[in-house]
BALOBA-1460 file (C-alpha; in Angstrom, 3 decimals):
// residues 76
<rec num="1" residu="x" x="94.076" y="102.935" z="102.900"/>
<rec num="2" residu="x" x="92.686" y="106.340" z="104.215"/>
<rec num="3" residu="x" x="95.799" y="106.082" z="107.153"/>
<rec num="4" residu="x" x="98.854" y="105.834" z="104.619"/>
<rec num="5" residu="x" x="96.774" y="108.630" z="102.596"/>
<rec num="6" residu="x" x="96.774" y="111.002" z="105.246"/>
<rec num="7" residu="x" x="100.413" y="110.528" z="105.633"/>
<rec num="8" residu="x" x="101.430" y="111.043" z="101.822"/>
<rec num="9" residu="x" x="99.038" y="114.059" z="101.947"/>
<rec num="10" residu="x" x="101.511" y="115.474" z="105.498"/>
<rec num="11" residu="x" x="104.583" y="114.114" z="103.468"/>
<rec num="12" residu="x" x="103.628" y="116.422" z="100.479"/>
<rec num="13" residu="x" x="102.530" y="119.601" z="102.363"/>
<rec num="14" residu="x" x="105.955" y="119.050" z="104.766"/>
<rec num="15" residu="x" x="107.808" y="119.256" z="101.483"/>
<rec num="16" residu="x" x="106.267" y="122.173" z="100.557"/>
<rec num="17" residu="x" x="106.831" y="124.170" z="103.637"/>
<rec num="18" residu="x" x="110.657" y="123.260" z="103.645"/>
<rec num="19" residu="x" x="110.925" y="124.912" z="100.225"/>
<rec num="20" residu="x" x="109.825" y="128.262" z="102.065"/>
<rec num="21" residu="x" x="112.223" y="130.698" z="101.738"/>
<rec num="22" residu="x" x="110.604" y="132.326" z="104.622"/>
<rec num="23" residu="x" x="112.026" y="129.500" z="107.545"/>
<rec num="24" residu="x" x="115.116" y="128.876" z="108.626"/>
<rec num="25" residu="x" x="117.995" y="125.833" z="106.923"/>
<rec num="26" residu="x" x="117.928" y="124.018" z="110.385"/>
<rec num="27" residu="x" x="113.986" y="123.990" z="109.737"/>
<rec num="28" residu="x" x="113.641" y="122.944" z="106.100"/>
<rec num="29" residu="x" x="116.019" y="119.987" z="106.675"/>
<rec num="30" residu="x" x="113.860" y="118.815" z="109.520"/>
<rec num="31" residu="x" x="111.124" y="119.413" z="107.576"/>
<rec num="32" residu="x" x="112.212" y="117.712" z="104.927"/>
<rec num="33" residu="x" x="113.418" y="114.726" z="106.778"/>
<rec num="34" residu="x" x="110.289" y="113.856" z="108.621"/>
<rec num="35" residu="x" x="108.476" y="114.737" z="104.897"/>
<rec num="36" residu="x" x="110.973" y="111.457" z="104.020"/>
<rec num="37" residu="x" x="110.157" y="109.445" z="106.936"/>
<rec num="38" residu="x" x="106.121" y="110.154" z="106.574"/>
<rec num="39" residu="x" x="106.476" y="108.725" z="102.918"/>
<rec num="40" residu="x" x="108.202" y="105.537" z="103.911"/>
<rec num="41" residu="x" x="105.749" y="105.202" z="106.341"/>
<rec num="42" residu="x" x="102.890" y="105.771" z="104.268"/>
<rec num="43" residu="x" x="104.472" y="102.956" z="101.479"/>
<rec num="44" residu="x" x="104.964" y="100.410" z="104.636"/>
<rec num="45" residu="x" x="101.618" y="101.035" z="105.980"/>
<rec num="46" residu="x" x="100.672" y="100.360" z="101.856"/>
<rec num="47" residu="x" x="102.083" y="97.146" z="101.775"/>
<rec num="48" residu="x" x="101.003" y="95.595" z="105.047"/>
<rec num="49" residu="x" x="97.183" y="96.694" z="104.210"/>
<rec num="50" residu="x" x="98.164" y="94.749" z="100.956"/>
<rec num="51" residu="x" x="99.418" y="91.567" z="102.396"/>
<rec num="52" residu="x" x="96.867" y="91.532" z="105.021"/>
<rec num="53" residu="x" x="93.905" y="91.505" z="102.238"/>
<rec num="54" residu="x" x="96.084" y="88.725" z="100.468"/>
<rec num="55" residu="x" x="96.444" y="86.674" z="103.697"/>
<rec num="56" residu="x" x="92.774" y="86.978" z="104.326"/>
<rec num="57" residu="x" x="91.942" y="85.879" z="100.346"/>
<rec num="58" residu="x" x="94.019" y="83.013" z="100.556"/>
<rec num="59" residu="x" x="92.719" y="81.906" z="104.454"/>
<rec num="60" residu="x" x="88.922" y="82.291" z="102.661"/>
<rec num="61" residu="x" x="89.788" y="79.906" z="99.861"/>
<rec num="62" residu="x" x="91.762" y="77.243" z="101.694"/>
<rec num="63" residu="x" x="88.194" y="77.698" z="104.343"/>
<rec num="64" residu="x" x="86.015" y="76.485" z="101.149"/>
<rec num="65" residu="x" x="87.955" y="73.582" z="99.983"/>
<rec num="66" residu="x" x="85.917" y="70.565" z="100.375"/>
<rec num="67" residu="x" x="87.444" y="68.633" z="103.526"/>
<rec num="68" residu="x" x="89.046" y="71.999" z="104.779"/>
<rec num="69" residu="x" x="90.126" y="71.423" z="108.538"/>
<rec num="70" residu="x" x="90.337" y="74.410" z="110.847"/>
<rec num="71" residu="x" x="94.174" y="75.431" z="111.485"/>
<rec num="72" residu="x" x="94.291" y="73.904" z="114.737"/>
<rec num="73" residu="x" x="93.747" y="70.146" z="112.965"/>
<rec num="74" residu="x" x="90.445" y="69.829" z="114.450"/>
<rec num="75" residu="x" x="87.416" y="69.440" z="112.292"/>
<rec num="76" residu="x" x="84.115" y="70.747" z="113.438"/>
């Protein structure tokens, strides 16, 4: 998913900067931290693109079962 992606890609390049020797301590933690934070993000945002493909696999085949009835109970 191009969104996680992107954040990785921030995650990496924040990582990067905070191993500057040219910034300040106070600035390579924070850097550093929001480099962790980006990454979790980036894995959550992973697994909920994940689970929503599976969700939508499973809805498709249960919708081609012979007899299927809508969710609500009511057949068409």
């Amino acid at each position: 998913m191009y969104v996680a992606a992107r954040r990785q890609e921030l995650a990496i390049e924040y990582k990067a900067v905070a191993k500057s020797s040219a910034i300040s301590t106070e600035r390579a933690i924070l850097l550093k931290s929001v480099a962790r934070t980006l990454t979790g993000l980036a894995n959550q945002l992973d697994r909920l693109a994940s689970l929503t493909r599976d969700e939508a696999r499973h809805a498709r085949a249960a919708d081609d079962r012979p007899g299927a009835e809508p969710e609500d109970g009511q057949r068409l």
